[in-house]
N, C-alpha and C positions, 0 to 999 in steps of 0.2 A: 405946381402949387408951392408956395412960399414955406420955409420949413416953420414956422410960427402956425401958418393957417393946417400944417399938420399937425403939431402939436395940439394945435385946438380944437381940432376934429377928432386927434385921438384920445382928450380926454375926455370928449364931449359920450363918445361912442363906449369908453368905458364906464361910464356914470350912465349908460343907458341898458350894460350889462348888467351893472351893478344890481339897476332895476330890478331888473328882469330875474335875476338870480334870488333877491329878498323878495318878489311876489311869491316865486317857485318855493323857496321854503319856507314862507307862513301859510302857503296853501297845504303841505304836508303838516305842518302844525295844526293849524284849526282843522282841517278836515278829514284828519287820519289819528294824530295823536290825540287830541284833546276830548275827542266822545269815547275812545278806550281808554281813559285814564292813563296814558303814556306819559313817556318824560321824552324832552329831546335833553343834548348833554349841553355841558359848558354852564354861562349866563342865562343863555333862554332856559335849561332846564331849572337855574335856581328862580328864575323869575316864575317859571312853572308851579315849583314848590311855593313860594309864595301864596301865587293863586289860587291853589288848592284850598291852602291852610284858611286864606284871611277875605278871597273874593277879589285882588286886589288888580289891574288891569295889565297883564302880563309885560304887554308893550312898553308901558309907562315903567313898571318894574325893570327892564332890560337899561333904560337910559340910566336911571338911577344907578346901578348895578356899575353899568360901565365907565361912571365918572372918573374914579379913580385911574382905572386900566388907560383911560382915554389919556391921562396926565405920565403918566408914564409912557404910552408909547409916543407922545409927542415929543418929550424927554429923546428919547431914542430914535426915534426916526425922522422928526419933523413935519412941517406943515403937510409937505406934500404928499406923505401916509397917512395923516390923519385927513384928512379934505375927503380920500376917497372913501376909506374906513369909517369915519364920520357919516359921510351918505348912505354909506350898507347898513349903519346900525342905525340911522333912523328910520330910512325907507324898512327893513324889516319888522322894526316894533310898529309901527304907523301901520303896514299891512296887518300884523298878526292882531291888534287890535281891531282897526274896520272889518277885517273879516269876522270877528268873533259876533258879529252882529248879521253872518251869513249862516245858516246851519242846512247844509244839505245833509242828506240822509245817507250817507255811502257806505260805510261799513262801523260798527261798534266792534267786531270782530275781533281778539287782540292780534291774533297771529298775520291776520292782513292786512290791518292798520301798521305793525310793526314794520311790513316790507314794504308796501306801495307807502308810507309815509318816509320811513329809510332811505327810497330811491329818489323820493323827492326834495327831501332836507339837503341829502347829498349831490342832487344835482345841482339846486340853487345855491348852495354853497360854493361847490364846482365852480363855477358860474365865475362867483364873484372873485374867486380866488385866481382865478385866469388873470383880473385885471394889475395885481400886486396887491390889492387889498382887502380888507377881511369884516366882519358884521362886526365887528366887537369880540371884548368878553374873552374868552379863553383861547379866542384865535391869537390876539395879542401877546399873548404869555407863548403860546406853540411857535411864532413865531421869531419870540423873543430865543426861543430853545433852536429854535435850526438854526441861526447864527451862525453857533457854536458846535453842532452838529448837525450839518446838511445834509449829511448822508440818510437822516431819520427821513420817512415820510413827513409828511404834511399830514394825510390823516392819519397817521400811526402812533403819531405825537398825540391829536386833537383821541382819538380815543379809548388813552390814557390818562388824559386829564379828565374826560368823561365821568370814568370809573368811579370816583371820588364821587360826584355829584348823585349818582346813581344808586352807589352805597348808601349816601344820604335820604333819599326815598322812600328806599327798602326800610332803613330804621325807621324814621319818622312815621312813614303808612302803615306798614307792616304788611305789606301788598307784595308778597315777594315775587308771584307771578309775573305782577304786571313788572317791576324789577325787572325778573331774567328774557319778558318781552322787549322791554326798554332796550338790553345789550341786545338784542338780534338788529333792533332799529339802527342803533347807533355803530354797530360793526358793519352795517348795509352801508350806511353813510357815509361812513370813513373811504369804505370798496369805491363808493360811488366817485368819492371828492378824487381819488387817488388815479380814479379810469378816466374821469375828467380832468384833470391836472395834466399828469402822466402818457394817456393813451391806454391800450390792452397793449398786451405782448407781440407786435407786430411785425417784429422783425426779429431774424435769424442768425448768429453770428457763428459761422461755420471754419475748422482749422481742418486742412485735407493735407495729409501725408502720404505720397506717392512719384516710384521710381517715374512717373510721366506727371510730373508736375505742370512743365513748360506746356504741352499737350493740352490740361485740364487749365490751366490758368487762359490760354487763347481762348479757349471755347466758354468760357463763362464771361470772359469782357466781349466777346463776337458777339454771343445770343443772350445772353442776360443784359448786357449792356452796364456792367456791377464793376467798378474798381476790385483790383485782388493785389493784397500788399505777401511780398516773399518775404517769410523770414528764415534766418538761417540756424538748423538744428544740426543735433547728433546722435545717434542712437547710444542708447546708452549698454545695452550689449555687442551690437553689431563696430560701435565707434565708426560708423563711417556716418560723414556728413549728409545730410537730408533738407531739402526745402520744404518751408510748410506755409503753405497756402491761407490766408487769411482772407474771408469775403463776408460782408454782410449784406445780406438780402431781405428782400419784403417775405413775409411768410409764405405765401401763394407760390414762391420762385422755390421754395426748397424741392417739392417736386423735380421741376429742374436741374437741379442742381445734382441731385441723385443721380437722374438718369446720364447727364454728363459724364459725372466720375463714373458712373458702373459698363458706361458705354467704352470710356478709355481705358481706365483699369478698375477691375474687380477685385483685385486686392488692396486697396488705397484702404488708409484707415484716414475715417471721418469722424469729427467731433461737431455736432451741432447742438448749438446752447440757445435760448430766450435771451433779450434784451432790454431793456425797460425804457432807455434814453440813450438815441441813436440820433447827431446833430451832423449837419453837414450836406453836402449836393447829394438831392433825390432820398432826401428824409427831412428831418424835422430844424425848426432854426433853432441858434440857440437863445435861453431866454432866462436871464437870470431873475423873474419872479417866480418862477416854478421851487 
């Protein structure tokens, strides 16, 4: 395949994620938030408040809302963030709209509308954010914020700008229940976007200190089949020199990996830590939209 007709397939294929991500979270909008009186955060939630107050068509709210943000991130990023971005915040207001003209009966509940709509907001967010681009609205501004620091989450960021709009609610309704249901939704969401972006904790990153180093490092590239990098240490009472073993494995392999060192040596001291972003052969690629 010609690398243009990939190109065209792969933006085709992300404007189809895009979709599919702004279905998934006007469905958690209309059919979990909107009959418990919830808020989602950002623009949809001010568009929300709107709604409330005046009747006024959430959807249609949300473009409005995001004209300015839209000139600014074009400012800053160009066409080609806005084209896809562009498409997430219309396809999302266009869905949250037609559906509002669907009313299944599923829950009024708040405490369960807050979590199955939480998982849903945040998947289809998820979603869209996988492709580099984002629904509008206060994604733009979080974005505008990793820049500068990358090290923050994506949704760590997005539900800290929330917090404000939320606040706003709480004053305005004086609903403070639905309020402190609001943050369980929107810290679900945040979980969710983060476990979709990110992954769970999947893998292992293990430091093994022991007089059979050479021993345990063979037998974990033999039967695990795992690169193990030597680095070279000192004790710091003993002062003699030490090799220490560095390997990262998929989770499921820690077992393994135990039984290895405890089979060779029993005294080996082990340090095993969680990973969040592991790039490279037989893990994840790397990808600077995340």
């Amino acid at each position: 395949m010609k690398p243009d007709s990939k190109k065209t397939l792969k933006t085709a294929l992300d404007f189809l994620k895009i979709l599919l991500g702004s279905v998934i979270f006007a469905i958690g909008i209309q059919f979990f938030f909107h009959p418990a009186t919830l808020l989602s955060g950002g623009v949809t939630g001010i568009a929300m408040i709107v709604n409330y107050l005046t009747g006024a068509p959430v959807g249609i709210m949300i473009v409005v809302i995001n004209i300015p943000l839209f000139i600014i991130a074009f400012r800053n990023y160009g066409w080609s963030f806005m084209a896809g971005s562009l498409w997430g915040m219309l396809t999302s207001s266009v869905a949250i709209d037609l559906l509002s003209f669907v009313t299944p009966d599923i829950t009024a509940e708040p405490f369960l509308a807050a979590v199955y709509g939480g998982i849903l907001t945040g998947l289809g967010l998820g979603i869209v954010y996988t492709t580099g681009s984002t629904t509008g609205g206060t994604d733009v501004i979080a974005k505008l914020i990793r820049e500068k620091f990358p090290y923050v989450n994506f949704g760590t960021m997005i539900l800290a700008l929330d917090g404000a709009v939320i606040a706003a609610y709480a004053a305005i309704f004086r609903k403070y229940e639905n309020a402190m249901y609001t943050v369980i939704a929107v810290y679900i969401a945040a979980r969710v976007i983060d476990l979709v972006l990110y992954g769970s904790s999947q893998s292992k990153l293990c430091h093994i200190i022991s007089e059979h180093s050479d021993d345990i490092k063979m037998a974990i590239v033999q039967k695990l089949h795992r690169g193990v990098t030597v680095l070279q240490g000192k004790g710091a009472y003993s002062g003699q020199d030490k090799q220490i073993l560095l390997c990262v494995v998929k989770r499921q392999q820690i077992v393994e990996i135990k039984k290895i060192v405890k089979n060779i040596d029993q005294r080996a001291f082990v340090i095993v830590t969680d990973t969040r972003d592991v790039f490279g052969e037989g893990f994840g690629d790397i990808s600077i939209d995340k």
